[in-house]
C-alpha positions in Angstrom: 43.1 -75.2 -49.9 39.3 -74.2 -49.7 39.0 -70.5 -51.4 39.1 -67.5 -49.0 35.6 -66.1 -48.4 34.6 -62.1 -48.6 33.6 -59.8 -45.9 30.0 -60.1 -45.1 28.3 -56.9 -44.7 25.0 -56.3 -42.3 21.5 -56.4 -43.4 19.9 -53.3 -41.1 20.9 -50.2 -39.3 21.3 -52.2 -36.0 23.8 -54.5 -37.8 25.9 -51.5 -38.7 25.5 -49.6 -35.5 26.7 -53.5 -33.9 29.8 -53.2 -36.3 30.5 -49.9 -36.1 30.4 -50.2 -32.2 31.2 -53.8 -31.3 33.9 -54.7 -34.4 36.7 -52.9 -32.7 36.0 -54.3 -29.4 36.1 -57.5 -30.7 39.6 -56.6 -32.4 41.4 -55.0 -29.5 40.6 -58.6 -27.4 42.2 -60.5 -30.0 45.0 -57.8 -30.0 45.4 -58.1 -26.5 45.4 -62.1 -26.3 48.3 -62.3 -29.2 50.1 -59.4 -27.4 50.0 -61.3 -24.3 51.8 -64.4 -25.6 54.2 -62.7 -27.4 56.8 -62.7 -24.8 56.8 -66.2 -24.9 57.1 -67.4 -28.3 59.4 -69.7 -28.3 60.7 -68.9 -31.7 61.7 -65.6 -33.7 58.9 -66.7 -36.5 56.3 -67.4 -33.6 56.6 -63.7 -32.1 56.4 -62.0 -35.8 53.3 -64.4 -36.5 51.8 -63.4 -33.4 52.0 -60.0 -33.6 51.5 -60.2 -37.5 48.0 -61.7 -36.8 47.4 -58.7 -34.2 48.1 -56.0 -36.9 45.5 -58.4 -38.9 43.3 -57.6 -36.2 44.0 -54.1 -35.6 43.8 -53.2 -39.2 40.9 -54.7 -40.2 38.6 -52.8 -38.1 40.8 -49.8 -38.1 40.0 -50.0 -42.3 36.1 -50.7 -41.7 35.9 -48.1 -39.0 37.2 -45.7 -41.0 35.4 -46.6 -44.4 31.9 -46.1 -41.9 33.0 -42.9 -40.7 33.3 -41.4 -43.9 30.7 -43.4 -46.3 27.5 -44.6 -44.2 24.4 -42.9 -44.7 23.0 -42.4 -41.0 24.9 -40.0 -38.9 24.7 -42.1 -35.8 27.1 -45.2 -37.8 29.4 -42.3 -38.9 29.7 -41.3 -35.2 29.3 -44.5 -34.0 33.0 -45.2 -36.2 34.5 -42.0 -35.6 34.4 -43.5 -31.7 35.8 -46.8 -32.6 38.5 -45.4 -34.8 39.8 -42.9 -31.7 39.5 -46.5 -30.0 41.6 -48.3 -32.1 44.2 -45.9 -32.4 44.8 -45.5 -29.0 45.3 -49.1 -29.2 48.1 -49.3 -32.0 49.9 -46.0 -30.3 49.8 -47.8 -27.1 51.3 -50.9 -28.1 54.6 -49.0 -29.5 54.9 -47.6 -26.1 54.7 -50.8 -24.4 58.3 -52.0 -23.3 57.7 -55.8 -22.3 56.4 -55.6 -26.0 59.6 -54.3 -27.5 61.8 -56.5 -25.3 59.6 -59.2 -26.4 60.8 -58.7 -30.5 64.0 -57.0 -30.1 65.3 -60.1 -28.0 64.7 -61.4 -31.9 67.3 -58.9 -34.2 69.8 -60.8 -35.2 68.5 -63.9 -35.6 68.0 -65.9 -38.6 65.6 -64.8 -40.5 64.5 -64.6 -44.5 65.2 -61.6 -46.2 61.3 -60.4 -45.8 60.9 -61.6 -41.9 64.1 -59.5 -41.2 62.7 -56.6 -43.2 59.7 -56.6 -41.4 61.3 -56.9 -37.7 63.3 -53.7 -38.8 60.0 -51.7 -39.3 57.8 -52.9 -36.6 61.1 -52.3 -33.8 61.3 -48.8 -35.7 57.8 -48.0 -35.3 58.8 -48.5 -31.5 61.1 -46.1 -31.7 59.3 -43.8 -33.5 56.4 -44.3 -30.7 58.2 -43.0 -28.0 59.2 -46.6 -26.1 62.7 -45.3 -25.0 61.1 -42.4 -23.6 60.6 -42.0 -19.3 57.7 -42.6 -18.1 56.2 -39.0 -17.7 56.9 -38.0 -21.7 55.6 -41.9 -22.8 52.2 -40.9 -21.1 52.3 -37.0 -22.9 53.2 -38.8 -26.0 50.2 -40.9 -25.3 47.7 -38.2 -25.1 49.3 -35.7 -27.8 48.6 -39.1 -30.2 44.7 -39.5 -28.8 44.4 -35.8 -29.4 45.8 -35.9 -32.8 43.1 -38.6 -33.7 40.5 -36.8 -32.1 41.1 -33.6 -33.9 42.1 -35.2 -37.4 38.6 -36.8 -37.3 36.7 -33.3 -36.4 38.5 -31.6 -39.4 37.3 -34.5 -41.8 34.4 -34.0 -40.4 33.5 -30.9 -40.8 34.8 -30.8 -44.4 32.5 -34.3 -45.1 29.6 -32.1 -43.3 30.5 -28.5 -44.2 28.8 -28.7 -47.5 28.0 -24.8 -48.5 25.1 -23.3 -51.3 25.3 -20.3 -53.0 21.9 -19.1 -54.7 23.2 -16.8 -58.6 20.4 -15.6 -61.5 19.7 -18.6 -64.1 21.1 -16.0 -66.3 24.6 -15.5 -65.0 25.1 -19.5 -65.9 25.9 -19.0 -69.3 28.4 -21.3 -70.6 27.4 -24.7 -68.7 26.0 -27.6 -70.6 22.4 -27.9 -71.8 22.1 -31.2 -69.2 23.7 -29.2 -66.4 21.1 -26.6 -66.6 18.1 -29.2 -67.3 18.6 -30.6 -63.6 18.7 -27.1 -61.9 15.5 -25.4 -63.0 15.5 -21.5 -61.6 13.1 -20.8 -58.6 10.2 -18.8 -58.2 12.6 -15.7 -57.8 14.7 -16.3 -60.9 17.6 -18.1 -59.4 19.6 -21.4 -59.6 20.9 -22.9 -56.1 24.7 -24.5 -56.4 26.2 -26.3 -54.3 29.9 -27.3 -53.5 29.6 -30.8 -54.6 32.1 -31.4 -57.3 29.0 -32.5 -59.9 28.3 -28.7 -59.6 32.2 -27.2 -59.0 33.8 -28.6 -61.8 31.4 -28.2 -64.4 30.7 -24.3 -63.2 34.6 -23.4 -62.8 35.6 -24.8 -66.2 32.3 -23.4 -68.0 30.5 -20.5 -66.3 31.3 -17.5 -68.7 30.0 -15.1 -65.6 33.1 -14.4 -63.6 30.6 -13.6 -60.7 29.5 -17.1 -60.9 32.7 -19.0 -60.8 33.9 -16.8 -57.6 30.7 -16.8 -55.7 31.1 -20.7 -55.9 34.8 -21.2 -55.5 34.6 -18.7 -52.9 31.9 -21.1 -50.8 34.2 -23.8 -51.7 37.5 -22.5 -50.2 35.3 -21.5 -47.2 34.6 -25.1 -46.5 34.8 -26.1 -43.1 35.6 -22.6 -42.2 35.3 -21.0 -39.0 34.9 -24.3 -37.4 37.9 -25.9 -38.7 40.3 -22.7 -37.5 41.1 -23.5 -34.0 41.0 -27.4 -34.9 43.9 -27.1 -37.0 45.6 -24.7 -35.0 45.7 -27.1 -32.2 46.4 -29.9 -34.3 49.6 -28.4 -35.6 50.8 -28.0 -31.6 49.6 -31.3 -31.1 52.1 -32.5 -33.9 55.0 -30.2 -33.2 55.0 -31.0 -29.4 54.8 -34.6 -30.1 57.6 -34.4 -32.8 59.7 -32.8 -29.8 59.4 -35.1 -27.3 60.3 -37.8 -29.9 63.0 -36.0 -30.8 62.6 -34.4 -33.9 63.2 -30.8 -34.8 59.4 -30.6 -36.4 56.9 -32.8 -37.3 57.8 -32.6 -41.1 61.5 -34.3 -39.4 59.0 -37.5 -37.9 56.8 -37.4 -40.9 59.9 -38.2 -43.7 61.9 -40.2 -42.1 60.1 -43.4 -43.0 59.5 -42.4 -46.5 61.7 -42.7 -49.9 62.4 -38.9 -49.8 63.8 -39.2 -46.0 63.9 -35.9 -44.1 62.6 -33.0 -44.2 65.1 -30.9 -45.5 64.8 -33.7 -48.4 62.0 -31.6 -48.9 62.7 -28.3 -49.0 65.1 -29.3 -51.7 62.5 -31.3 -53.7 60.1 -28.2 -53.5 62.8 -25.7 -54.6 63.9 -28.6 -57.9 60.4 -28.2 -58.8 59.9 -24.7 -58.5 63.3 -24.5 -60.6 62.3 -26.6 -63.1 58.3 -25.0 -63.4 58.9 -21.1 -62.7 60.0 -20.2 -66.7 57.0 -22.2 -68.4 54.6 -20.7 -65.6 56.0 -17.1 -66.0 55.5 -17.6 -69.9 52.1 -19.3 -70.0 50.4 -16.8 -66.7 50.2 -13.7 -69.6 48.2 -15.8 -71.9 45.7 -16.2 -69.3 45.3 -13.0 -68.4 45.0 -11.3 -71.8 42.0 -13.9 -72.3 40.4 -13.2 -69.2 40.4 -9.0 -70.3 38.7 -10.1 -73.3 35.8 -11.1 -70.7 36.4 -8.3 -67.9 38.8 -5.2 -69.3 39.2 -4.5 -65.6 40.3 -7.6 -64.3 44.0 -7.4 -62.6 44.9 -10.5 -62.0 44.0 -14.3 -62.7 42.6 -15.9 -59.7 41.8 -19.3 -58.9 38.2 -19.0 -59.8 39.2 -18.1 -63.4 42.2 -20.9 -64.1 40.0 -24.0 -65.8 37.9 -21.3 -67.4 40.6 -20.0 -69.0 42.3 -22.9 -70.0 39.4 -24.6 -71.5 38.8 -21.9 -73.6 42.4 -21.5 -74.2 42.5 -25.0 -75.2 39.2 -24.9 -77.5 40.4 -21.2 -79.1 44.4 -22.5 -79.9 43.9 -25.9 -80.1 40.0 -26.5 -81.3 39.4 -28.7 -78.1 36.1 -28.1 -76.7 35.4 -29.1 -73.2 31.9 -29.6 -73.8 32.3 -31.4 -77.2 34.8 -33.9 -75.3 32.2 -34.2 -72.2 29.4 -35.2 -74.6 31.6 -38.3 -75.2 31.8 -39.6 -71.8 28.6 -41.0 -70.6 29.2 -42.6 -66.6 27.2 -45.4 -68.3 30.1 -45.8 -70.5 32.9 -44.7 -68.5 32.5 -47.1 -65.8 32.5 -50.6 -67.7 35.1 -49.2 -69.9 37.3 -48.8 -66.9 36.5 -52.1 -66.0 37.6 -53.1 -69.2 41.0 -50.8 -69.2 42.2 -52.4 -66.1 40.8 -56.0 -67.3 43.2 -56.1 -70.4 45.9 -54.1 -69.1 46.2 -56.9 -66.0 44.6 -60.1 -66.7 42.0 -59.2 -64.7 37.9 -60.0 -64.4 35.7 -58.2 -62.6 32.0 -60.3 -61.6 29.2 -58.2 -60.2 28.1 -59.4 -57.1 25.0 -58.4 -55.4 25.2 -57.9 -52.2 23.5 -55.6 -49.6 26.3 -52.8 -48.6 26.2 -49.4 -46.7 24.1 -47.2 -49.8 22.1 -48.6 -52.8 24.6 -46.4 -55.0 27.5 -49.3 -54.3 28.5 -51.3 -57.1 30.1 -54.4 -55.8 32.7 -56.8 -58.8 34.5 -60.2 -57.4 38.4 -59.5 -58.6 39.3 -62.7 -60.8 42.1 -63.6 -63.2 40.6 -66.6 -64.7 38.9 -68.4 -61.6 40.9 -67.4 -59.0 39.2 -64.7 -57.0 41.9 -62.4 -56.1 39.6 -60.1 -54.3 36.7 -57.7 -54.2 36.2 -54.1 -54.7 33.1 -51.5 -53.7 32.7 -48.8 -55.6 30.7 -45.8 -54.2 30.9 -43.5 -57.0 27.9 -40.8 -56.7 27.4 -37.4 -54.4 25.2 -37.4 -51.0 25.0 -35.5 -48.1 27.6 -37.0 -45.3 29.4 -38.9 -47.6 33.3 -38.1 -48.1 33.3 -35.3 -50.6 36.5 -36.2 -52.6 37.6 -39.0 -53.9 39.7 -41.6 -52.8 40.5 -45.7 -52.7 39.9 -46.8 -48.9 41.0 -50.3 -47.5 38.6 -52.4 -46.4 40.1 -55.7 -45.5 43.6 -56.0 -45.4 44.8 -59.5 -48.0 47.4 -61.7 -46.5 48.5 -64.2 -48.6 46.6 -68.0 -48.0 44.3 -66.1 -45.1 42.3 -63.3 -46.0 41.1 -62.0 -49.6 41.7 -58.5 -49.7 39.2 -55.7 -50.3 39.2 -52.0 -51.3 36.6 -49.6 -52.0 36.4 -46.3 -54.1 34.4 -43.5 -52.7 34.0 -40.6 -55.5 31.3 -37.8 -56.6 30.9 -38.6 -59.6 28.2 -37.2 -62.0 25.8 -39.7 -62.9 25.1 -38.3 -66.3 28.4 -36.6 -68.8 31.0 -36.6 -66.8 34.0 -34.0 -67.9 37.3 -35.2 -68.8 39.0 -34.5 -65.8 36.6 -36.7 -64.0 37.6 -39.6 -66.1 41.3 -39.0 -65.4 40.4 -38.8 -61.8 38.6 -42.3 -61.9 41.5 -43.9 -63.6 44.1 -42.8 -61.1 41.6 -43.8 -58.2 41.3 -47.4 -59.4 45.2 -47.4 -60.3 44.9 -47.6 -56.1 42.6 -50.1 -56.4 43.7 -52.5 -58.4 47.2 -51.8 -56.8 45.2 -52.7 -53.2 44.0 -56.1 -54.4 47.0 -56.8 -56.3 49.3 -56.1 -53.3 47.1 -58.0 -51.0 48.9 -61.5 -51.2 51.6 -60.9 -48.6 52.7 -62.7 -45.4 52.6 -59.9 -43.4 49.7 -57.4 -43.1 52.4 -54.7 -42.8 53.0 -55.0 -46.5 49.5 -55.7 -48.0 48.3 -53.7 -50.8 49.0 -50.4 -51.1 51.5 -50.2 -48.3 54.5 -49.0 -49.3 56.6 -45.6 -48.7 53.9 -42.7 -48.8 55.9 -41.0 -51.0 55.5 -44.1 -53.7 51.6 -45.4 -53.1 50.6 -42.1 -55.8 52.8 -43.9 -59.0 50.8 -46.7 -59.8 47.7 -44.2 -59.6 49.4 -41.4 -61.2 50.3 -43.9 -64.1 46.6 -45.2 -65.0 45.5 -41.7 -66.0 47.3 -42.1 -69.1 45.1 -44.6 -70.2 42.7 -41.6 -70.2 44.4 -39.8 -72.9 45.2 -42.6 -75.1 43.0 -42.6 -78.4 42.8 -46.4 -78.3 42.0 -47.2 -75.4 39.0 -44.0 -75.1 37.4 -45.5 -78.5 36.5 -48.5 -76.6 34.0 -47.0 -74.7 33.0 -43.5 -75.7 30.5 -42.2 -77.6 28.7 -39.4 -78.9 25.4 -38.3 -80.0 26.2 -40.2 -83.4 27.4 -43.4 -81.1 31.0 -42.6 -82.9 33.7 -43.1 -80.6 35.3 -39.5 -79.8 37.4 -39.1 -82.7 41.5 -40.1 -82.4 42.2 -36.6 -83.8 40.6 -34.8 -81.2 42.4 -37.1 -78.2 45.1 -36.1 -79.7 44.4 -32.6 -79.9 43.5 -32.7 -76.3 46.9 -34.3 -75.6 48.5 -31.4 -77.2 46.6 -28.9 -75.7 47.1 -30.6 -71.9 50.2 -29.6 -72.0 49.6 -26.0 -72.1 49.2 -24.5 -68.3 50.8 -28.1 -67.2 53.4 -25.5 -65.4 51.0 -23.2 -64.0 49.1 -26.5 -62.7 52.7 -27.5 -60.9 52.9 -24.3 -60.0 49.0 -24.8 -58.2 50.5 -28.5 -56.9 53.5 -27.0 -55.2 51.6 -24.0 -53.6 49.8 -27.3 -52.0 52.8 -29.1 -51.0 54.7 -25.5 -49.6 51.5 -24.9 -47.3 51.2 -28.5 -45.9 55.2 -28.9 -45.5 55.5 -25.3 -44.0 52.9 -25.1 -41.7 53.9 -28.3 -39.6 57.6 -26.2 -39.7 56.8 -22.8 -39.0 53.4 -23.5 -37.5 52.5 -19.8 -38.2 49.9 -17.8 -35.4 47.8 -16.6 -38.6 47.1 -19.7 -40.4 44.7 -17.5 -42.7 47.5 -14.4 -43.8 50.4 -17.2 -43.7 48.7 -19.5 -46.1 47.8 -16.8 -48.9 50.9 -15.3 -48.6 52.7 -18.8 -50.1 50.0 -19.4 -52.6 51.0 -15.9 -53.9 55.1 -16.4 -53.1 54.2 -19.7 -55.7 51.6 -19.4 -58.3 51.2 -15.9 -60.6 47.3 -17.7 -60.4 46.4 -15.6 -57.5 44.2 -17.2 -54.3 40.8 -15.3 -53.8 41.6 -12.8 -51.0 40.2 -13.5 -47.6 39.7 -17.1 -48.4 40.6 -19.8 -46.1 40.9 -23.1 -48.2 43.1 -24.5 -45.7 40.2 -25.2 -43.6 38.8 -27.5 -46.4 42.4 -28.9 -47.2 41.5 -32.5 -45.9 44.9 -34.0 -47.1 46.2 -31.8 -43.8 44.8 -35.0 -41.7 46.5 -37.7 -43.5 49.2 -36.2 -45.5 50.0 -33.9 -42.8 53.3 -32.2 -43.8 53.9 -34.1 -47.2 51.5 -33.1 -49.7 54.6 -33.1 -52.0 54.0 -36.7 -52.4 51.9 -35.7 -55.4 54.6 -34.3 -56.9 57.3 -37.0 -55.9 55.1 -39.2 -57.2 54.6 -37.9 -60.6 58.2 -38.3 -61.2 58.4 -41.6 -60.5 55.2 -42.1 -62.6 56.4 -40.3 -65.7 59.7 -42.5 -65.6 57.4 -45.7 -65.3 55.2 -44.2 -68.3 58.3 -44.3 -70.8 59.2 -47.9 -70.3 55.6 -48.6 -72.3 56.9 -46.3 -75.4 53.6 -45.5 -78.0 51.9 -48.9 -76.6 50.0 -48.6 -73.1 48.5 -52.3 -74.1 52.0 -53.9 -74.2 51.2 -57.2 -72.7 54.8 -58.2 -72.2 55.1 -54.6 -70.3 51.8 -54.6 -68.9 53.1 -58.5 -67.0 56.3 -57.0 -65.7 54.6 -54.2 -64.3 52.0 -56.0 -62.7 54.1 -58.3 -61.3 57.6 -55.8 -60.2 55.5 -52.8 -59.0 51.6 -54.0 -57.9 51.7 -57.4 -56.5 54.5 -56.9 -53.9 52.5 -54.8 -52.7 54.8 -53.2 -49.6 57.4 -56.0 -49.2 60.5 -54.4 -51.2 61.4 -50.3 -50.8 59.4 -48.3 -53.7 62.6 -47.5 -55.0 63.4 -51.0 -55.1 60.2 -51.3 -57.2 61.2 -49.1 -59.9 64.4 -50.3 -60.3 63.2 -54.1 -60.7 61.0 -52.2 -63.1 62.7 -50.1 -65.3 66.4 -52.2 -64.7 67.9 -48.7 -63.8 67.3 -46.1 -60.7 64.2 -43.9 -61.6 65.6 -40.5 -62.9 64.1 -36.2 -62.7 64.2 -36.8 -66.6 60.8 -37.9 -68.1 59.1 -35.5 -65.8 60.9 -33.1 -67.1 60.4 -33.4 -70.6 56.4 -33.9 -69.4 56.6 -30.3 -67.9 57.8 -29.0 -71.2 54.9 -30.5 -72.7 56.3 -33.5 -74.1 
């Protein structure tokens, strides 16, 4: 078999303005020339080939579209995408609508089929159902344009938070606290005054460091204001959108549609998972909130409450004054220049992987391109776009690029992060490990039959384990002393890891506490879909977390997992159980090859072909359990 080649990227603006545009045109005729034979495959296995090979299609340039939208330099490719995407979409809802399509593969249940062939019949005949097919012809065609608007408006909000960037100007002298280097690369104007911005190279360093309380809230007030006013009436009329489509489909809200085709089920599923963790969390948060607060009076006697502005203040200093972890001592040890081949490296040993720079020309200079290899078989390739610039995504996340089917198509993946390009704190390490967990879980996945399963695929509520898992390799002395070091070139020290380790664990309930308040506002507002968004939203941050929101804020304007996630941000959380309970079967060695080969092969490479709980239980040889997250939340 000759070896499957990469994606080949353009060379100029008019190549990416041709892909951006012309891509998904070229897609939706090949959809439409498979969908067109369908009804006459002569064979069960023809008709799920056929419309296997038009997902391929359909995906493909859905993943590059989207990838454009949110990563390419010039404006006019990102809005060149953000057209083709609306395109696309209204392509894939269409073709769930479409009856002689449904006909076409449900003339096919029953028939004899392998266990995965049957499995994925089942989903692509429920995704019919779920699209509205049964419906008469008068709600098919409001379905139709409640989906297009959906698209429409979920691509505004991202944009506006991609675009909504926000600067606050504060005296160089009210940034006490923040690292030497930090400080170096902002030089105070003419006037006295330093100039931040709401990039995360300048928001996590100032709301962890910055001694000034005025500092932290003048920039984590800009922050939550993100996207804010133009984002108000946008998500307002996305939430109609959703709850009139979840209607007409039957449902009693949209959280009802959203669940049922994930592990957790329903929506009431929920509610029930929200109020176990908010059981299990409220006693350690209640305990640990005074501790806080007495430290922040030792700054500001009149302070009445901890807010969000104050939390990873206080807790780094919490954690440097009880536990002699300093948050800038541990930075010093984490160069990007290290970090990033020692990630490499993590992944590389833990999964009998290689990763081969490539140079190739791709959307920004800043791209880092690695072939995937275990010994010379290239098992795909990965982009990593790891650095801060103006209308680039302004999160990070792992984005499909082209989906792997098995014998066809190598799959690829790409990380777009804001990283700092100098020290990076620990939390930005942890977040790079549990962003390549998804990558390495996207080329992994990507040997399937069906383009349905590829990757990262699965249940929604399951894709966060694998990710949620790799930060542990971020606390783990040995695996840090392969590629930190300080001023003295000495890796960080094993004592202090462990330290940090300890200390992590204190405010681990308030942070649950801060993770649910998440998951209560994206679950409740696609169920109560409240008049005022603004008042309805701080009142459940407040009903969760004793770490009070900043009043008159309006961080749900900025919330971008409102688009995707929609109504089950609680996946996080969901997650995190799964992950801790995945965490134990290692025991005190994360390097376990014999560990390291069963999870590789019973929870990343089958990508989506077998239910995530399926997964674990191949895994672990037993149902995942509340139990390991549990003792986690103690701080065990």
């Amino acid at each position: 078999m000759e070896p499957l080649e990469p994606f080949v990227f353009p060379t100029d603006l008019e190549g990416w303005l041709t892909a951006a545009e012309g891509n998904a045109d070229g897609a939706i005729a090949l959809v439409r020339e498979f969908d067109a034979r369908l009804p006459t495959a002569a064979t069960p296995e023809a008709a799920l080939d056929l419309w296997n090979n038009a997902d391929l299609a359909l995906t493909g340039a859905m993943n590059e579209a989207y990838l454009l939208s949110e990563a390419h330099p010039d404006a006019a490719v990102r809005a060149a995408a953000e057209a083709a995407v609306q395109k696309l979409d209204a392509v894939a809802s269409a073709r769930v609508r479409d009856a002689s399509l449904f006909d076409a593969l449900r003339a096919h249940e029953g028939a004899a089929l392998d266990d995965e062939s049957a499995r994925f019949l089942a989903h692509v005949l429920r995704d019919f159902r779920r699209g509205g097919v049964d419906l008469p012809a008068e709600e098919r065609e409001r379905v139709r344009e409640l989906t297009d608007r959906d698209t429409a408006l979920s691509l505004a909000f991202s944009r506006n938070i991609r675009e909504g960037r926000r600067e606050v100007r504060v005296p160089a002298e009210d940034l006490v606290g923040l690292p030497q280097d930090f400080l170096d690369a902002r030089p105070a104007d003419d006037e006295g005054f330093v100039t931040l911005t709401t990039d995360y190279t300048d928001l996590m360093p100032v709301r962890e460091y910055a001694r000034v309380r005025a500092t932290r809230v003048a920039l984590v007030s800009a922050y939550n204001d993100l996207a804010w006013p133009e984002n108000d009436e946008i998500l307002s009329e996305l939430l109609a959108v959703r709850a009139e489509r979840a209607r007409l489909l039957g449902y009693a809200t949209w959280a009802d549609y959203e669940t049922e085709p994930r592990m957790i089920g329903s929506a009431a599923a929920v509610r029930t998972f929200l109020d176990r963790l908010d059981e299990a969390s409220a006693a350690a948060a209640a305990a640990e909130y005074p501790l806080l607060l007495d430290r922040l009076r030792r700054d500001d006697p009149d302070a009445e409450e901890v807010t969000v502005a104050d939390l990873f203040y206080l807790l780094s200093q919490l954690r440097q004054e009880r536990h002699d972890v300093d948050a800038q001592l541990v930075r010093s040890y984490f160069s990007f220049s290290r970090v990033l081949p020692g990630v490499l490296e993590t992944a590389s040993r833990l999964l009998d992987l290689r990763f081969v720079p490539v140079e190739i020309g791709a959307w920004h200079e800043d791209v880092l391109t690695y072939d995937v290899l275990r010994k010379d078989d290239r098992l795909g390739r990965v982009h990593l776009d790891l650095h801060p610039r103006e209308g680039k995504y302004s999160h990070a996340a792992c984005f499909g690029l082209v989906p792997g089917v098995a014998g066809r198509v190598l799959p690829e993946a790409v990380l777009l992060c804001n990283f700092s390009r100098g020290l990076m704190t620990h939390d930005e390490v942890v977040t790079f490990f549990h962003e390549f967990g998804h990558l390495v879980h996207d080329i992994l996945g990507g040997r399937q039959r069906f383009v349905r399963f590829s990757g990262v695929a699965t249940e929604w509520d399951f894709v966060e384990a694998p990710s949620q898992l790799l930060e542990d390799w971020a606390w783990d002395p040995s695996v840090l002393a392969t590629f930190t070091a300080g001023a003295d070139e000495e890796p960080i020290p094993a004592d202090l890891v462990e330290r940090m380790q300890v200390a992590d664990g204190f405010g681990r309930a308030l942070e649950v506490r801060r993770q649910l308040g998440h998951a209560e506002v994206s679950y409740r507002l696609h169920v109560e879909t409240p008049a005022d968004i603004a008042a309805a939203t701080e009142r459940w941050y407040r009903e969760t977390s004793p770490v009070r929101p900043l009043p008159g804020g309006h961080s749900y304007a900025g919330f971008g997992h409102l688009t995707g996630y929609g109504s089950c941000y609680y996946t996080y959380q969901w997650s995190l159980v799964i992950a801790r309970d995945l965490r134990a079967a290692f025991g005190d060695d994360l390097m376990n090859p014999a560990v390291a080969e069963r999870y590789r092969r019973e929870i990343l490479e089958p990508g989506g072909s077998r239910d995530g709980a399926d997964l674990v239980e191949r895994f672990l040889g037993r149902p995942y359990t509340f139990d390991a997250y549990r003792q986690w939340l103690s701080g065990n």
